[in-house]
C-alpha positions in Angstrom: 71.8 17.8 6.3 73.3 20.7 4.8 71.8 24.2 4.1 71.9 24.1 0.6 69.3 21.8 -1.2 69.3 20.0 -3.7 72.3 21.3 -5.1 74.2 18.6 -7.0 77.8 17.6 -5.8 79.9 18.9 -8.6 78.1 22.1 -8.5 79.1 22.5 -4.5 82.8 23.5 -5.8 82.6 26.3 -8.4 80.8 28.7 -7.0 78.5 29.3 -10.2 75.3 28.2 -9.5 73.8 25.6 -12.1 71.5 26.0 -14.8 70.7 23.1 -16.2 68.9 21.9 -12.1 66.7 24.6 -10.8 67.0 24.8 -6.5 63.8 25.1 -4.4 64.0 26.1 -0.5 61.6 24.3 1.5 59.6 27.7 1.2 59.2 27.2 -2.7 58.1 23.4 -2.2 55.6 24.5 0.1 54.4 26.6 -2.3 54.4 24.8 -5.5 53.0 21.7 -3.3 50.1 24.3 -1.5 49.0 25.6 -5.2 49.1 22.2 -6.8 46.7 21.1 -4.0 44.6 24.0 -4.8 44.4 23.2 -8.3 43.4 19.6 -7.9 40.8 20.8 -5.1 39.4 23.3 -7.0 38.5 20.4 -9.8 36.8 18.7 -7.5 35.3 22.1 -5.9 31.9 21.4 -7.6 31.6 17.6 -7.2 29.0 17.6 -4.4 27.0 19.9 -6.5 27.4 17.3 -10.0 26.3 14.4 -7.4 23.1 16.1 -6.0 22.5 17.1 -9.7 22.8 13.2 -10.8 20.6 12.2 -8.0 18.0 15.2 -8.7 18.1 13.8 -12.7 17.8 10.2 -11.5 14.6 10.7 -9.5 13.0 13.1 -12.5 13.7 9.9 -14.6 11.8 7.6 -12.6 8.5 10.0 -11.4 8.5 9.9 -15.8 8.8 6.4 -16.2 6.0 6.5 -13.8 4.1 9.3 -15.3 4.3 7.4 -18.5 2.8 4.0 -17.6 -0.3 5.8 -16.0 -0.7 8.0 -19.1 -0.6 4.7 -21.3 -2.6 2.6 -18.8 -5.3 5.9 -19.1 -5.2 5.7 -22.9 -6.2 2.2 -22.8 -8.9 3.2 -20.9 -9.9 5.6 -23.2 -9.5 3.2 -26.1 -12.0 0.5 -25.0 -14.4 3.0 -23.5 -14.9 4.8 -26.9 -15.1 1.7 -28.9 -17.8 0.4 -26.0 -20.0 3.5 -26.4 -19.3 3.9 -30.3 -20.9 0.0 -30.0 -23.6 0.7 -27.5 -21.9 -2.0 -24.9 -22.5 -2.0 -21.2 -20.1 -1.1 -18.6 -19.9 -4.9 -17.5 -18.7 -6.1 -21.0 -15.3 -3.5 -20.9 -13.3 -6.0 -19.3 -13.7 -8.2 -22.7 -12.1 -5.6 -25.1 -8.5 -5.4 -25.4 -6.0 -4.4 -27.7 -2.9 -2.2 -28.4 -4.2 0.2 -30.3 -7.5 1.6 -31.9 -7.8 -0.7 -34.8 -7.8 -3.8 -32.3 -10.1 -2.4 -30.0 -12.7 -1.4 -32.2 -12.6 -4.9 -33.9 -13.3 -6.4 -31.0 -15.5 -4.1 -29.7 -17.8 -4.9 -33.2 -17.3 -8.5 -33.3 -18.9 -8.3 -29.5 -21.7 -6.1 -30.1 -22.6 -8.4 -33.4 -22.7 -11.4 -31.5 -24.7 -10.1 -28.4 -27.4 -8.7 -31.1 -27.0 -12.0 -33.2 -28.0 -14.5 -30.2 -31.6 -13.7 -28.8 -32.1 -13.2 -25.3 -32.5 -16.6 -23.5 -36.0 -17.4 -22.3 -36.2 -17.9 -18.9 -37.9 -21.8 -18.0 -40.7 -21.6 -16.5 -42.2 -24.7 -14.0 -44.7 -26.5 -16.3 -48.7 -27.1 -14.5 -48.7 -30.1 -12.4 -52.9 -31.5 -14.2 -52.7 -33.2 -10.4 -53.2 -30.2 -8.0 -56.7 -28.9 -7.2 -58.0 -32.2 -8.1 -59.4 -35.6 -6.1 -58.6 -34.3 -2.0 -61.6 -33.3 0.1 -59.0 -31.6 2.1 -58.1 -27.7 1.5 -55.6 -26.8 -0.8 -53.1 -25.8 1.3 -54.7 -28.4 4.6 -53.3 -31.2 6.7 -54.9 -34.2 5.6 -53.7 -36.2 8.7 -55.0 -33.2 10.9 -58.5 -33.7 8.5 -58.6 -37.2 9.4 -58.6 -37.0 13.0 -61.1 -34.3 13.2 -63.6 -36.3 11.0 -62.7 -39.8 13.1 -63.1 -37.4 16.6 -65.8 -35.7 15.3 -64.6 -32.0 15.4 -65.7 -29.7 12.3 
């Protein structure tokens, strides 16, 4: 290789350099190639910062998806137990009103309390009076009438 770079052959006999091709030294390469490096790096200079940020965001967005769903599932809650007490229903009977919103749950909630005040209260059965007990044995009530007649047939009171 020669000493001179890049200089083009028909320049090599005149003696004037050129002007149309600029010449680098391996110095000036370095240098061009060493701040070009430093420009592309220092693009990227913040990328572990934008990731961490991104992951950061990313994790905020699901605790508020979360966040979200309990704060609906506790205004459901709300929902049916207002429209329970503003009907004067038991605990027991919450699982039975649903509904999206207040207008649903408050319809339901009526329509429940109308039909548990509508139906009367079932009478409990009661056994009916068996006309045959206390009647006809000269045994106890609650005796042994086997027991009874061996003791009469052996003689024991």
């Amino acid at each position: 290789m020669s000493d001179t770079n890049n200089v083009p052959a028909h320049d090599l006999g005149e003696g004037a350099p050129s002007t149309s091709t600029p010449t680098f030294t391996q110095d000036d390469v370095d240098r061009i190639v060493s701040e070009r490096l430093a420009r592309e790096r220092a693009k990227y200079a913040d990328y572990d910062d934008l990731k961490s940020a991104a992951t950061e965001a990313a994790n905020v967005q699901r605790e508020y998806e979360e966040l979200s769903g309990k704060t609906a599932q506790v205004e459901q809650q709300l929902r049916v137990e207002r429209a329970a007490r503003r009907y004067g229903l038991d605990d027991d009977l919450l699982p039975f009103l649903s509904g999206q919103s207040d207008e649903e749950v408050e319809e339901r909630a009526k329509t429940l309390a109308t039909k548990l005040t509508a139906a009367p209260p079932p009478t409990p059965i009661s056994p009916r009076p068996d006309p045959s007990q206390g009647q006809g044995a000269d045994h106890a009530l609650n005796g042994d009438p086997l027991l009874d007649s061996l003791k009469s047939k052996l003689g024991i009171p």
